[in-house]
N, C-alpha and C positions, 0 to 999 in steps of 0.2 A: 574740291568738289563740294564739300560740307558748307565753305563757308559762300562759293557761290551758288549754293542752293536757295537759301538763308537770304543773301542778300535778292537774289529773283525775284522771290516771295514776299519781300520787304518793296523794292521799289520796279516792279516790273520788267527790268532789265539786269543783265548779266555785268560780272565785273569787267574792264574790261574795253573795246570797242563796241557799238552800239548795235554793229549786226554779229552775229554769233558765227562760231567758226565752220570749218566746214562737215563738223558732225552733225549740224543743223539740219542737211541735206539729207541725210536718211529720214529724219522726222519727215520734214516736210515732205516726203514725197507718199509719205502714210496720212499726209494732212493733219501732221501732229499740231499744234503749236508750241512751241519749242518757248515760251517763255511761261509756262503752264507745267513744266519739267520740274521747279525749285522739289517738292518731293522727292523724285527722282535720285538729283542728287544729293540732297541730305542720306540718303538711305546710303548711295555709293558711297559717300565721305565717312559715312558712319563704319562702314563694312572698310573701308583700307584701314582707317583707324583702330577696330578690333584686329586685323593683319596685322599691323605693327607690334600692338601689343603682346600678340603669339610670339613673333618674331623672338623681340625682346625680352621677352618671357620662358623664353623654350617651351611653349606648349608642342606638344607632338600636332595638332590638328593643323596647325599655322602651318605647313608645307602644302596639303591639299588643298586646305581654304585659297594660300595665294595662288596658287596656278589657275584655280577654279577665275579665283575673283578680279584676275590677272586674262582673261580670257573671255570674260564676259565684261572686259572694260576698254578691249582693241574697238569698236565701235568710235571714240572717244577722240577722232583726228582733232590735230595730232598730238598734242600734250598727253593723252589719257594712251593714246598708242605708243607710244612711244616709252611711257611709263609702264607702261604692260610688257612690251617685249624686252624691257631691261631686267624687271622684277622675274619675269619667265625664264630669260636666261641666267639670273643669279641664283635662284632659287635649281635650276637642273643642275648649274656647276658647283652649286653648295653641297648637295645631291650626292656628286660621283667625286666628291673633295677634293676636287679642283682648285676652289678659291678657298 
């Protein structure tokens, strides 16, 4: 997300195919302009990348951060969903010491 934030904001367009996927379709229907987002996602990219580091850091906060940040990125069809409900499910079964 970070680095096609970055790149939106550089050359107008997403990395990628030239129409954007089908999370565009929430925007658009707010009359977003979806290639006006690069913010957006620099922020998201920014925000998984402090997750990771929790992760791999063992910070105590890193469990609510991801579920939070993990839930407020289902929006995201489909790569960004699909990354959220695997993150949601690892992070529960890490959880209850499943995995």
């Amino acid at each position: 997300m970070l680095a096609d934030g970055i790149y939106v904001m550089l050359n107008g367009k997403y990395l990628g195919p030239e129409k954007p996927g089908p999370w565009a379709g929430i925007f658009y229907s707010f009359k977003v302009d979806v290639f006006k987002l690069g913010p957006l996602f620099i922020i998201y990219g920014l925000l998984w990348l402090a997750f990771a580091y929790s992760i791999y850091s063992s910070q105590q906060w890193g469990y609510i951060f991801g579920i939070v940040l993990s839930a407020i990125t289902l929006w995201y069809l489909p790569v960004g969903t699909l990354i959220s409900i695997a993150t949601l499910l690892a992070l529960l079964l890490a959880r209850s010491k499943i995995i």
